[in-house]
MARLUMPA-860209 format. One record per atom (N, C-alpha, C, O, CB): residue in one letter; x, y, z. Coordinates in steps of 0.05 Angstrom, whole numbers, plus 5000, padded with zeros to 4 digits. Glycine has a CB too. Example, Ala and Ser with C-alpha at 12.3 -4.5 7.8 and 13.67 -1.06 7.14 Angstrom:
<sites>
A526448865156/A524649105156/A526449345156/A528549345169/A522649115181/S525749555142/S527349795143/S525850015157/S526850235161/S528249885114/
</sites>
This chain:
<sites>
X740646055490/X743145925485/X745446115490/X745446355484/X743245805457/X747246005499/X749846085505/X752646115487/X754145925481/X750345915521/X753246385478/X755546275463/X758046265461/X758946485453/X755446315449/X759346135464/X761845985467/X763746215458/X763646255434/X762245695449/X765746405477/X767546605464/X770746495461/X772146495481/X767546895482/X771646415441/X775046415442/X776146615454/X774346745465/X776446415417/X777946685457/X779746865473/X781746795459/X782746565462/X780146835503/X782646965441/X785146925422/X787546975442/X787547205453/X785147145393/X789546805449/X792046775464/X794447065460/X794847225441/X793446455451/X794947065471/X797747295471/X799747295449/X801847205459/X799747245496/X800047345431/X802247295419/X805047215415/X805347465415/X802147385415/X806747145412/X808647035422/X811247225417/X813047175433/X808846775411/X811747445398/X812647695408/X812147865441/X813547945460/X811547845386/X809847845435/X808548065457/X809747875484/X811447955499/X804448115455/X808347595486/X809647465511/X812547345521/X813047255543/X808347295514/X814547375494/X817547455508/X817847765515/X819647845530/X820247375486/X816447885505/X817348215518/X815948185546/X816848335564/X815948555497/X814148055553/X812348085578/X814447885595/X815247965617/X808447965574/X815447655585/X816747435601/X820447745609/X821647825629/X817447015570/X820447785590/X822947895591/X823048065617/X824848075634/X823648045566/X820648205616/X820248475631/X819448395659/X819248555678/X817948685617/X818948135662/X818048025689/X821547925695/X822347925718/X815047735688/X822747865680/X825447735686/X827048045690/X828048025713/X826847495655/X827548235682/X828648445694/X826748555716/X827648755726/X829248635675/X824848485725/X823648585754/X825248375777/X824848405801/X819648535756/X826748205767/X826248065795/X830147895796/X831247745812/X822547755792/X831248045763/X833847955771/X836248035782/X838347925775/X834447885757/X836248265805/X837048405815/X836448215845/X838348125859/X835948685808/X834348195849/X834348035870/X834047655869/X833047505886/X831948175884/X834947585847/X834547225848/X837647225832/X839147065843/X831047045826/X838347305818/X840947245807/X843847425825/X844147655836/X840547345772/X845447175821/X848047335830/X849747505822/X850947435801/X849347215834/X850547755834/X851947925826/X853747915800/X853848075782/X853147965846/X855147655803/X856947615783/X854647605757/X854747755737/X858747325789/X853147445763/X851347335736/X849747565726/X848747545704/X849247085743/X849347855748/X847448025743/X849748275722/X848748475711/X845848145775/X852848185721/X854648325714/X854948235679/X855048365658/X857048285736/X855147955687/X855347865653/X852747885634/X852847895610/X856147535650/X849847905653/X848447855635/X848448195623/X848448215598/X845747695646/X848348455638/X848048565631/X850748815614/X850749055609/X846548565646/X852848575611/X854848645590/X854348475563/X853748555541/X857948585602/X854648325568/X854048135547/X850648115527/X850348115502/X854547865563/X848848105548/X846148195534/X845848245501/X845548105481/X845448475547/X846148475505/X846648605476/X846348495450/X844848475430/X848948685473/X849448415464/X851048205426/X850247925440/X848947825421/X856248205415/X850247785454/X849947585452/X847147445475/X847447225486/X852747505452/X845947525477/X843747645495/X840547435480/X840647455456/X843548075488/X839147335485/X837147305475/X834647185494/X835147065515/X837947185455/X831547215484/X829447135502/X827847045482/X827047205465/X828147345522/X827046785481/X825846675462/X824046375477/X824246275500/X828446625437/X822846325462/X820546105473/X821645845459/X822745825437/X817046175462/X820945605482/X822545365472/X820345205473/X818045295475/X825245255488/X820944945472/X819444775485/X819144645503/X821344575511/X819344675478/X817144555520/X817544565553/X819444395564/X819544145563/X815144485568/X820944545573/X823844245584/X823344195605/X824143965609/X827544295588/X821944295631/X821444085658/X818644055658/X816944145644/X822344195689/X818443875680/X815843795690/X814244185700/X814344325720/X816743505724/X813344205683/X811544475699/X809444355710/X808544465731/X810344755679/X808044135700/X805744015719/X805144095742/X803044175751/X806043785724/X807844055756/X808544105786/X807344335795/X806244355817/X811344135791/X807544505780/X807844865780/X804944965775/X803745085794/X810045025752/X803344915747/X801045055745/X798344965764/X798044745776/X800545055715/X797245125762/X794844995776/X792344885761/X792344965737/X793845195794/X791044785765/X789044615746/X787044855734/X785144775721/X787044345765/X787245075737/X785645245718/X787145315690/X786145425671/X784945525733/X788845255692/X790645285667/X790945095657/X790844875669/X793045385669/X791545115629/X792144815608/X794844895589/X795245105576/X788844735582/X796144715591/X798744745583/X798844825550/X800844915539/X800344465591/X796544795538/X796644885512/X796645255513/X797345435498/X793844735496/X795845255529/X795645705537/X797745745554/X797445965566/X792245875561/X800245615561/X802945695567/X804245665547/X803645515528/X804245575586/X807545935551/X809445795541/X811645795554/X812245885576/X809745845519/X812545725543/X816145695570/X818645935545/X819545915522/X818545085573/X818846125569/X820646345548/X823846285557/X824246425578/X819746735555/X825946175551/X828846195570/X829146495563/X828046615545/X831945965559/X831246605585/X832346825581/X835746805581/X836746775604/X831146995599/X837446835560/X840446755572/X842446875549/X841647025530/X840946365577/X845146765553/X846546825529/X847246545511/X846146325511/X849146985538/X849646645497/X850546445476/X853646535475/X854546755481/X848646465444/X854846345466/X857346385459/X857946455441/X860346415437/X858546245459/X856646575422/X856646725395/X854146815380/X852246665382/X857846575377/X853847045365/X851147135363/X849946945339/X847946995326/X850947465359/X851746745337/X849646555310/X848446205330/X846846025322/X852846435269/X850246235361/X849345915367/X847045965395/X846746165408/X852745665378/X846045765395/X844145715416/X844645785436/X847045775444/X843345505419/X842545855451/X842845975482/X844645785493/X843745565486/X839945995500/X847145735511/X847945585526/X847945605557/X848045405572/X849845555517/X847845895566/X847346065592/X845246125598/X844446335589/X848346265594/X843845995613/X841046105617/X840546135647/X840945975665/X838945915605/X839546385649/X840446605669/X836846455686/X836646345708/X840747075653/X834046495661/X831946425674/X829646295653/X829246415631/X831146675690/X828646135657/X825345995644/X823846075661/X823946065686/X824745655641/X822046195642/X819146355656/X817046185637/X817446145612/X818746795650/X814846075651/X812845935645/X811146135643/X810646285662/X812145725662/X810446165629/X808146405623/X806146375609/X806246295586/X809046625611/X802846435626/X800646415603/X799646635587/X798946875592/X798446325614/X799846505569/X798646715535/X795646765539/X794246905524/X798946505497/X794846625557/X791346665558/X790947095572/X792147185592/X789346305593/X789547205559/X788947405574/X788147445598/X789247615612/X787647485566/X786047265606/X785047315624/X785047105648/X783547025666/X783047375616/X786947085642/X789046825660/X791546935669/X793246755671/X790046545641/X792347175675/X795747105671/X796646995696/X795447025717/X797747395665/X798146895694/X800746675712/X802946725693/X803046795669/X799946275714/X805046665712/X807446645705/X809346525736/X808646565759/X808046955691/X811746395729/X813646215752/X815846225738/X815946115716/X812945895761/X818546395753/X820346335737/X822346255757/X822646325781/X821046545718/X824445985732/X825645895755/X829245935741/X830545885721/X824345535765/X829546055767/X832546265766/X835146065763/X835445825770/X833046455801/X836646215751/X839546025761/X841545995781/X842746175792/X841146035747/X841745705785/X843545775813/X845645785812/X846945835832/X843645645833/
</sites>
């Protein structure tokens, strides 16, 4: 007999620092100058990367080895003050928490 191993998922600290760190690899080249100027003034104080709940169709996006329960969708953006909700969002990275799975798709702002 065979026995069945869980694979305990990524944590959800650990996979906004992983979503984050894939979003500074690639926003130099997908975001616009202007936008690459505010995000990295503003950042700071009003700056945040946090996991939401899935707002588009990612269906589209993953491939059938993945199951949407082992993603999560991280936005990356600002706010108009450091107490209200993201309103600027620079990027959503779909990202899987499974180990030995990783994927990730992030879709930039235009």
């Amino acid at each position: 007999m065979t026995k069945i191993q869980n694979t305990p998922l990524i944590d959800e600290d650990e996979i906004i620092e992983i979503a984050y760190d894939l979003f500074l690899d690639g926003a130099m080249e997908n975001l616009e100058p202007a936008d690459q100027l505010i995000f990295a003034l503003q950042f700071e104080e009003l700056g945040a990367a946090e996991i939401v709940p899935f707002s588009h169709n990612w269906q589209d996006i993953i491939n059938d080895n993945i199951e949407l329960e082992q993603l999560s969708e991280v936005v990356i953006g600002l706010a108009q003050s450091p107490d209200a909700e993201l309103d600027d969002i620079f990027a959503r990275v779909l990202i899987s928490r499974h180990p030995s799975k990783p994927f990730h798709h992030i879709l930039w702002k235009k």
